[in-house]
N, C-alpha and C positions, 0 to 999 in steps of 0.2 A: 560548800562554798564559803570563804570566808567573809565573814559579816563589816563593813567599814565601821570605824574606832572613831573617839577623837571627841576633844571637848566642845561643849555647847558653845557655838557661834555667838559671842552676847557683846556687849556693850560697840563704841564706834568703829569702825571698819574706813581706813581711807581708800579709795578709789584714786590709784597712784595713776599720776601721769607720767607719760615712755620717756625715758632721757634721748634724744637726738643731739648729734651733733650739727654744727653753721650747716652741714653739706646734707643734712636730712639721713643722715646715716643711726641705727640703734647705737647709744653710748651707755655704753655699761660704766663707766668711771664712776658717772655719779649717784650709780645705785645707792652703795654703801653709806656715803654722806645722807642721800635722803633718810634714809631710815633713822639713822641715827638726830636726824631733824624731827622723823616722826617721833618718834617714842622718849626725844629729852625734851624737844622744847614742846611738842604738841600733848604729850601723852597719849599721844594715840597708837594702840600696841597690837592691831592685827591689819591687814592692806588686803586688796581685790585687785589682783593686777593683771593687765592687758584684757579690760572690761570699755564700756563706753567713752569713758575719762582719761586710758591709756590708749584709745584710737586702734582698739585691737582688731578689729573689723578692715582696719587700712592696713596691717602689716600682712607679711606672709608667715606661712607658717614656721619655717627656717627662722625668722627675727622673732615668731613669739616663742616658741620652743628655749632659744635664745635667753631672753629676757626671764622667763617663768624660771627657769635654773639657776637663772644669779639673784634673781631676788628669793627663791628659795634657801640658794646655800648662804648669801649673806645674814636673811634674816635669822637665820638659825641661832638659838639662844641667844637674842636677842627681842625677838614679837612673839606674838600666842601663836599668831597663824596666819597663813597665806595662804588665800583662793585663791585658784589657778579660772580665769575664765576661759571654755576652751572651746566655743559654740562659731559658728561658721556657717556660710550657706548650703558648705558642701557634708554630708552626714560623716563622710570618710575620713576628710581634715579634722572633723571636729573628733571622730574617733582616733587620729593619730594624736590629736596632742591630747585626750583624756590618758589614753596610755601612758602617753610620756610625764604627766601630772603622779603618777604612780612611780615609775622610773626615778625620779626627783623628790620624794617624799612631800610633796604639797598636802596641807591639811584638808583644803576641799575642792573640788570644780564646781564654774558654775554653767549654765550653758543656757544663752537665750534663743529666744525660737528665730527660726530662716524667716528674712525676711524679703526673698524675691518670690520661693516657691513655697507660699505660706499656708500652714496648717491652719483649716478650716473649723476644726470641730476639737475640742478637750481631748475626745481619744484620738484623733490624727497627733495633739502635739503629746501627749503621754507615751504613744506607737515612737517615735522617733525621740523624745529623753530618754528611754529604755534604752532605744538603739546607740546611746551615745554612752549611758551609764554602763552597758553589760561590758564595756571593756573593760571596766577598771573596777568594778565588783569591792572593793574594801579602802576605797577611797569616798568620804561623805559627800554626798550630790547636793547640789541647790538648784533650781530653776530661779533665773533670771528675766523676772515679768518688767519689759519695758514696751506697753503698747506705742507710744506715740511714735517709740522710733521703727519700730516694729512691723508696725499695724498689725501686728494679729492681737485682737480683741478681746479673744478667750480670759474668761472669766479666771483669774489665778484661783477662786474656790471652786469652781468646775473643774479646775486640772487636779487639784488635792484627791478630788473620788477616786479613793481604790490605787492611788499612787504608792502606797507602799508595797502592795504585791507584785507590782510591777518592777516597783523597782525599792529591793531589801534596805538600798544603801543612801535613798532619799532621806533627809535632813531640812529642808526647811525650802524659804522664797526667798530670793533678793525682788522687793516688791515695788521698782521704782515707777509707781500710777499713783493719779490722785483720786481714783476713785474709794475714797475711805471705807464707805459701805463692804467692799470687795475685800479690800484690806481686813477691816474687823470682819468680816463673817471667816476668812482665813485662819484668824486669830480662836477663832471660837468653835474651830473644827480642828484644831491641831493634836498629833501626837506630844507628849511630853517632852522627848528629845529634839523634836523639830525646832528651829529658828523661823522666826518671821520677820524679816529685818527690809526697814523703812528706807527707802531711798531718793524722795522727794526732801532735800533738808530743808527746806525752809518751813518745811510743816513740821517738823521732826515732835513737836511737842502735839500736837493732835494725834500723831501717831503710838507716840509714848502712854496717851490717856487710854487709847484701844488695846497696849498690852503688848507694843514691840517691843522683840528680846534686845534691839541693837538697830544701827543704821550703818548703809554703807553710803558714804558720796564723796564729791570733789571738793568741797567746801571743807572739809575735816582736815584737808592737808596743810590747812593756813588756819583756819577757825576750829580745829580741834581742842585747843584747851578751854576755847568758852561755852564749845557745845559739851562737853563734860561736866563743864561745871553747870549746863541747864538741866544735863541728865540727873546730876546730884541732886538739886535745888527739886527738882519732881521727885525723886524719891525721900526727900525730907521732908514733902507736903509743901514747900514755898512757891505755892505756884504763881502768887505774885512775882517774884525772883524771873524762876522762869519762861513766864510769857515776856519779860524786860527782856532776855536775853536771844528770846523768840523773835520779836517784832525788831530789834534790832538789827538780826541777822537777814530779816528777812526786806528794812531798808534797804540793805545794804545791795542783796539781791535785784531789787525794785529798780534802784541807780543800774545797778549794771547792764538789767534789761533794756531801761532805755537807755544805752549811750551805745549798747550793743554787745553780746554777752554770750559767747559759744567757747567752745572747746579750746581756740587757738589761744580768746581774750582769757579764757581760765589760768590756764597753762603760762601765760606771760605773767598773770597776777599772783601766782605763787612763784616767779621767778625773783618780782619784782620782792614780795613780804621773805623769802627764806631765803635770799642769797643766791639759793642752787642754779646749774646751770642745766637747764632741760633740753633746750632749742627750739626751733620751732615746729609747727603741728605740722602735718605731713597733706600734701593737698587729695582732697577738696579744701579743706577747710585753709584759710587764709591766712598768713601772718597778722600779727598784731603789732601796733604801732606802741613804742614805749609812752608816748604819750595818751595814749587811749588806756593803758593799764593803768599810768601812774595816777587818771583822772580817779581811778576806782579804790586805788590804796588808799588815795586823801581820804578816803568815803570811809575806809575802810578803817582808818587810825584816828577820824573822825566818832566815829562809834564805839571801838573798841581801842580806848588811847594804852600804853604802853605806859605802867605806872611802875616809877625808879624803887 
């Protein structure tokens, strides 16, 4: 069997949001631009796409299948890599679009655990990531630990025991939980090739101290060139530097939580900072008033001003 390839997952990771069109339709138009937003103005040079922050759980499979191929073939010699997230309630959906993440040359999938009929025990959710990874055998895996949306609890170092027999082609955690303990003891049972990458950003520098290779989130797609420069500032040893650029981000967050701060207000706030045209979130989740975005950009260009 052939063994999965492919460079170590490392530094930031954005967690793209879906382009839609006014009418809630997938719009591919403004893939292309995005990217080219990520990787000149943001420096942010590998994406996780149709994950939490691209509302992949609200499309179907047709529209993610859809999406994962154009943002594959655009970013093509142009980003490091793109994760294909491809997890689902259903084990079969999630095994048709791993296949097709292969089909499309995606550098990795990621897949978080069902969260109606939820695995109870580390070997019920390792028994069913097999079940999703044995289709795609030479494409790099990651598990996507997001209990709070999830609710499944399972320890992400609980699910590490013995995961590489299971499965050859395992690679790392998308680890977005705050429980750091879980986190580091992750970090300190790892193979050498594996990724452990942080996905709570406003912690991202606590996470950095315990030895994450990278982070993926939503915040990178607007505040990626300052959280690069806090990744920098930590591996020069400035850690004064970057806890400044820590606690700033993580104001910034703080405003957003109280004025009100979900998927849709996300998605409008990178509308509002990059031009792009995304649309709006897809319901459940509610539109966002331009006004309630623009209160967060002030916040936003307030902390991180725009110097000529």
């Amino acid at each position: 069997m052939a063994q999965a390839v492919g460079k170590k997952l490392t530094g930031l990771v954005a967690a793209t949001f879906t382009p839609f069109t006014s009418q809630g339709e997938v719009n591919l138009s403004e893939i292309g631009p995005y990217i080219d937003y990520l990787t000149e103005k943001q420096g942010v040079n590998s994406i996780f796409v149709n994950g939490t922050t691209g509302e992949g759980m609200s499309l179907s499979v047709a529209e993610r299948k859809l999406l994962a191929e154009d943002w594959c073939r655009k970013a093509k010699g142009k980003m490091e890599q793109v994760i294909v997230h491809v997890g689902c309630t259903s084990l079969k959906d999630s095994q048709e679009l791993a296949r097709h993440a292969v089909e499309i040359s995606a550098d990795g999938i990621a897949v978080i655990a069902p969260s109606f009929f939820k695995p109870r025990s580390a070997e019920a959710l390792r028994t069913y990531l097999q079940a999703v990874a044995s289709v795609a055998p030479t494409v790099p895996f990651y598990y996507y630990h997001i209990p709070a949306l999830t609710g499944v609890t399972v320890p992400a170092r609980d699910l590490l025991e013995g995961i590489e027999t299971l499965i050859p082609s395992f690679r790392g955690v998308k680890f977005s939980g705050s429980d750091l303990m879980d986190f580091g003891q992750c970090i300190s049972h790892i193979q050498p090739h594996w990724s452990i990458l942080y996905g709570v950003d406003e912690q991202l520098l606590a996470a950095l101290v315990l030895g994450a290779h990278g982070a993926v989130g939503s915040t990178y797609n607007y505040l990626g060139s300052h959280m690069n420069k806090l990744v920098s500032e930590f591996d020069n040893g400035n850690l004064a530097q970057a806890r400044n650029i820590q606690f700033k981000m993580q104001e910034l967050i703080s405003f957003a939580i109280k004025v009100g701060f979900d998927v849709g207000v996300n998605k409008q706030l990178m509308m509002e900072v990059s031009g792009l045209h995304l649309g709006p979130p897809r319901l459940p989740v509610m539109p966002c008033t331009k006004e309630h975005a623009l209160s967060i950009k002030q916040k936003y260009q307030h902390l991180f001003p725009v110097h000529p």
